[in-house]
VOVEX-872372 format. One line per 4 residues: for each residue x, y, z of N, C-alpha, C, O. Coordinates in steps of 0.2 Angstrom, whole numbers, padded with zeros to 4 digits. Layout:
BEGIN
X:Y:Z:X:Y:Z:X:Y:Z:X:Y:Z | ...;
//
This chain:
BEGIN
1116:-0242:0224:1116:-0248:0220:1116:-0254:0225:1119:-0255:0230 | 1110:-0260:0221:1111:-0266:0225:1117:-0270:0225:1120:-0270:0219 | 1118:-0273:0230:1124:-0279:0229:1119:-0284:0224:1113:-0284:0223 | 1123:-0288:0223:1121:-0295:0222:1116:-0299:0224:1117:-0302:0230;
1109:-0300:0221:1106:-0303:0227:1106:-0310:0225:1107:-0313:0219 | 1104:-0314:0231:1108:-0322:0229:1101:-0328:0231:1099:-0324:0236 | 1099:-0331:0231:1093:-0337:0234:1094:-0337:0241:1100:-0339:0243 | 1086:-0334:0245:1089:-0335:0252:1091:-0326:0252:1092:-0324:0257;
1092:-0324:0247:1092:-0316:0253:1085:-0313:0255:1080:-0314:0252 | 1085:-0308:0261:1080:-0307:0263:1079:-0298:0258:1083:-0294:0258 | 1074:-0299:0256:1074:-0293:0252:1066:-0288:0255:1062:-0290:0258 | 1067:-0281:0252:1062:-0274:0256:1060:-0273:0247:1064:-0269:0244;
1055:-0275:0244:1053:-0272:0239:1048:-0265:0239:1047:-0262:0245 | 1047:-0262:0235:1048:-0255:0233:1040:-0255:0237:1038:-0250:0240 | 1037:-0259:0235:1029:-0256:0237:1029:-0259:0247:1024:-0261:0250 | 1036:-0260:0251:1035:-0261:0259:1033:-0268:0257:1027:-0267:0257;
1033:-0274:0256:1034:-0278:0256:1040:-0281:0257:1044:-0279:0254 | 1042:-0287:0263:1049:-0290:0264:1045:-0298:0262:1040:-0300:0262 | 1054:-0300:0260:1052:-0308:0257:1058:-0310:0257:1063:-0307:0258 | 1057:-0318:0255:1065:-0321:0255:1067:-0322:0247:1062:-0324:0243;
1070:-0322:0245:1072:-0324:0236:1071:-0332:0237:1074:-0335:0241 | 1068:-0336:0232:1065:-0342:0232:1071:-0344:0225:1076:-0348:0225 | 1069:-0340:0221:1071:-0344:0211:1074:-0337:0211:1072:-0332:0214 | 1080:-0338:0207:1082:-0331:0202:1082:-0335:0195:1085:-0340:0194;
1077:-0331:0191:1076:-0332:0183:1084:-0328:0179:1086:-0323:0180 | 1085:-0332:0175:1091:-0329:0171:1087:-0329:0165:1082:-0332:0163 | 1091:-0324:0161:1091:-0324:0155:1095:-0331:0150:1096:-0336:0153 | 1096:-0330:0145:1099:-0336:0141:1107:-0336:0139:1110:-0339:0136;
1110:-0328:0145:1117:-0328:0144:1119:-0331:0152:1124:-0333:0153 | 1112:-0331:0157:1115:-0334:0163:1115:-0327:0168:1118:-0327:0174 | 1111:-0321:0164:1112:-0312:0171:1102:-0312:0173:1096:-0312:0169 | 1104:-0311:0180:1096:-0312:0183:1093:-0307:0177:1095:-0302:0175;
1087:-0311:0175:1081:-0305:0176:1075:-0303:0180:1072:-0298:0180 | 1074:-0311:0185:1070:-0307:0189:1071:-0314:0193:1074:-0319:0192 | 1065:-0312:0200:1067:-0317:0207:1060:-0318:0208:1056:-0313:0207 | 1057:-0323:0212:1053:-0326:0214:1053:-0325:0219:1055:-0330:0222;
1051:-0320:0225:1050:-0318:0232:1046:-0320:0235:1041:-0317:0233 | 1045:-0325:0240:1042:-0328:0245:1039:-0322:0252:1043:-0321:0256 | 1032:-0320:0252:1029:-0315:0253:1026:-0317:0259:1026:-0313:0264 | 1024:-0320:0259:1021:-0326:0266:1014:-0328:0261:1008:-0327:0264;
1013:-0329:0255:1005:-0333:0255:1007:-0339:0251:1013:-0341:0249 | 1002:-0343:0249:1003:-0348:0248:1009:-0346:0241:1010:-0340:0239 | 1013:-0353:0237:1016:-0354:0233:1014:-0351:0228:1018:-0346:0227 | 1009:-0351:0223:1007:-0346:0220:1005:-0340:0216:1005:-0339:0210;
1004:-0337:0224:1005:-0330:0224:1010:-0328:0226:1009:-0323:0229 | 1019:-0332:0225:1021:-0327:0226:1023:-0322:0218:1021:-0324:0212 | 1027:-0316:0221:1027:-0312:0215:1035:-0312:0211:1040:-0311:0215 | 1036:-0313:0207:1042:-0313:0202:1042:-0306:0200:1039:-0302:0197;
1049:-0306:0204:1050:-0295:0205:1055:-0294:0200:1058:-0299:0198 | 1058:-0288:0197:1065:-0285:0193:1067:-0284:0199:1066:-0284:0205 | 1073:-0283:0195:1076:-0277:0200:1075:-0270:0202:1076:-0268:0208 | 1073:-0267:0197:1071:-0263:0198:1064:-0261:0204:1061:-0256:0206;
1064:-0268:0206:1055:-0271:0212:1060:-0267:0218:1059:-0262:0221 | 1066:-0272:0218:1066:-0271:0226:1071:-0263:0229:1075:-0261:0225 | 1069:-0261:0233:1071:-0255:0237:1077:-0258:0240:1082:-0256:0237 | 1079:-0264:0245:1085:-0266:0245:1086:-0272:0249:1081:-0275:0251;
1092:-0274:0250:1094:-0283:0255:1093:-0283:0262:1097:-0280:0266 | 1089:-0284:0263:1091:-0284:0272:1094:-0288:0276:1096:-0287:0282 | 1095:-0293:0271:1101:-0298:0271:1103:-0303:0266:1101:-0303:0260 | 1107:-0308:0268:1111:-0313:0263:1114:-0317:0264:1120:-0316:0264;
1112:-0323:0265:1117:-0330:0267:1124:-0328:0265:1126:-0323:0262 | 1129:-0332:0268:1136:-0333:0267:1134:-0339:0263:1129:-0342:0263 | 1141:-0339:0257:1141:-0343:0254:1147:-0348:0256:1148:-0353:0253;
//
């Protein structure tokens, strides 16, 4: 199970891809449904993943 992922975590999605979490999209109660990962190309192209995208955190700011 993932933890928490937060703005600013480095994340490993599923197709070997690593990135950093830019935006988390919420739904209209306020629970992620998906995240903006900065992939290295321009603005974009980056990709807005579920969760079910990412394989897992490689890291994670303190808050």
């Amino acid at each position: 199970m993932l933890t928490t992922i937060k703005e600013h975590s480095i994340v490993l999605l599923k197709d070997g891809s690593k990135g950093t979490v830019m935006h988390i999209h919420l739904n209209k109660y306020g629970k992620p449904i998906a995240y903006m990962v900065d992939t290295g190309g321009e603005f974009g192209d980056w990709p807005s993943v579920t969760i079910d995208e990412v394989d897992q955190v490689l890291w994670e700011p303190n808050e």
